[in-house]
BAGU-276703 format. One record per residue (C-alpha): x, z, y; residue in one letter. Coordinates in steps of 0.25 Angstrom, whole numbers, plus 5000, padded with zeros to 4 digits. Layout:
XZYa ...
REM end
This chain:
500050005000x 500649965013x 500650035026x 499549955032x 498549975019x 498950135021x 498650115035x 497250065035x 496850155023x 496050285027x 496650425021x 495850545022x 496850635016x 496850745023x 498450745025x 498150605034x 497050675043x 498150695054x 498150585062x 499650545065x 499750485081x 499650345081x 500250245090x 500150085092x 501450025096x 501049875098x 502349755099x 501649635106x 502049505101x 501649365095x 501549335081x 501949225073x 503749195069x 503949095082x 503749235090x 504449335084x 505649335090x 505249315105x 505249405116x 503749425118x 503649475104x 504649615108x 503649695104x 503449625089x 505049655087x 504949795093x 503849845080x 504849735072x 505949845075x 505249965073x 504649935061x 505949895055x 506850005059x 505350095054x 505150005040x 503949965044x 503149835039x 502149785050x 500649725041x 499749645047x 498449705050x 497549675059x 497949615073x 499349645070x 500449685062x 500549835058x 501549955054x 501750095059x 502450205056x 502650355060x 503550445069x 503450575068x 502050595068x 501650465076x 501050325070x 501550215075x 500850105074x 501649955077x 500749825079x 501249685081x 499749625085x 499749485080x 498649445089x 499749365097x 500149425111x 498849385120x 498049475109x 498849595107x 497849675113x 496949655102x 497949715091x 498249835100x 496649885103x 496349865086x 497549945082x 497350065093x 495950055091x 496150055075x 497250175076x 496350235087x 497750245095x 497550265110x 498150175118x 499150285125x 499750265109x 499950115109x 501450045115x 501349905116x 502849845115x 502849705123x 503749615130x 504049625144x 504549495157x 504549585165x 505649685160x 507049655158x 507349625143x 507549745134x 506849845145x 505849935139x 504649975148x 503650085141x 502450075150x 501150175149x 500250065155x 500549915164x 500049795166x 500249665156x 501249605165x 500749465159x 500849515144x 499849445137x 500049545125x 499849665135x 498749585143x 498049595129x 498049725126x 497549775141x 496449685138x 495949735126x 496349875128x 495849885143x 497049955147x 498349915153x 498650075150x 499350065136x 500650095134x 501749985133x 503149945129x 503749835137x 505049775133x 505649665142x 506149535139x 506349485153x 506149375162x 507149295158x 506449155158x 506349035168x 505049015176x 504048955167x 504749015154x 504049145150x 503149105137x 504549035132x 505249155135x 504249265131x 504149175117x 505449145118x 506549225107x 507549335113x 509249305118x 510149325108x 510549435117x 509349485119x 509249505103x 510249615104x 509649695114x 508449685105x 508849785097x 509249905104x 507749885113x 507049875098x 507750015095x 507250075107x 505850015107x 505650105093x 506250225101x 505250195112x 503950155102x 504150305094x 504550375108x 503150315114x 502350385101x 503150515100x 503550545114x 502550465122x 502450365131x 502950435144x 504350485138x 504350345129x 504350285144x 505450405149x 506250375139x 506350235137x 505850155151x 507350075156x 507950105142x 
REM end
């Protein structure tokens, strides 16, 4: 039986009636190979990292892929919605309205022009700042009040060049940097459901 079969399967027992806190950390992204490795999918290969370093095996279920796992006491649930990116809002209501997970407990992790590449801003509420993905969710969840994870990728395009360079794959040298961002954004994703949000931002703002 695999983890999303458990997952979906009620148990009364009585050593399961305390309910673990659950949170909903969503990576934007598109689906499909030809966008894997591009830069408006950051959020995709953040989840990518943290289920690897955690042994984690996303499933498809519904509106996404799914996998989650625990820290100290706290759920974390990971969605990569495969609605595509102008739709993402509709995987992030179902799965907080499924896991009944307010939305003070969701981080959505996407891409970011306006910031420098490899910044991290950690946001408790914003604007879409011309994110579809994020336009999306505001739609549906009638709020821009939800906390976010923006990652920058940079401005870095001629006039005229932002869909090839949004959908365009990262610099060799960006590559390398990459890494060392991935291994912060776990630090920040189980800081955000242990520590909260405020000192998540303390923390890790300008890192």
């Amino acid at each position: 039986m695999n983890w999303l079969t458990r997952f979906f399967t009620k148990n009364n027992s009585s050593e399961n009636k305390e309910v673990m806190k659950k949170y909903l950390i969503v990576g934007l992204g598109n689906i499909g190979a030809e966008y894997v490795n591009t830069r408006h999918n950051i959020g995709f290969k953040v989840l990518d990292y943290v289920a690897q370093k955690e042994s984690l095996s996303f499933e498809t279920a519904k509106l996404g892929a799914v996998t989650e796992y625990s820290v100290k006491g706290r759920k974390l649930i990971l969605l990569k919605p495969n609605t595509y990116m102008n739709l993402s809002g509709k995987a992030v209501k179902y799965w907080m309205e499924k896991e009944n997970i307010a939305k003070e407990n969701i981080l959505v992790i996407t891409d970011d022009l306006n910031l420098p590449f490899g910044t991290i801003r950690i946001k408790a509420k914003g604007s879409d700042g011309g994110h579809n993905g994020l336009k999306n969710i505001q739609l549906l969840l009638n709020t821009s009040e939800y906390p976010r994870f923006r990652f920058g990728i940079s401005d870095e395009f001629k006039k005229g060049q932002q869909v090839d360079y949004v959908l365009g794959e990262w610099y060799e040298a960006e590559k390398v940097t990459l890494m060392e961002r991935f291994v912060i954004a776990k630090e920040i994703i189980e800081s955000f459901a242990l520590a909260g949000l405020a000192n998540t931002m303390n923390s890790f703002n300008g890192k």
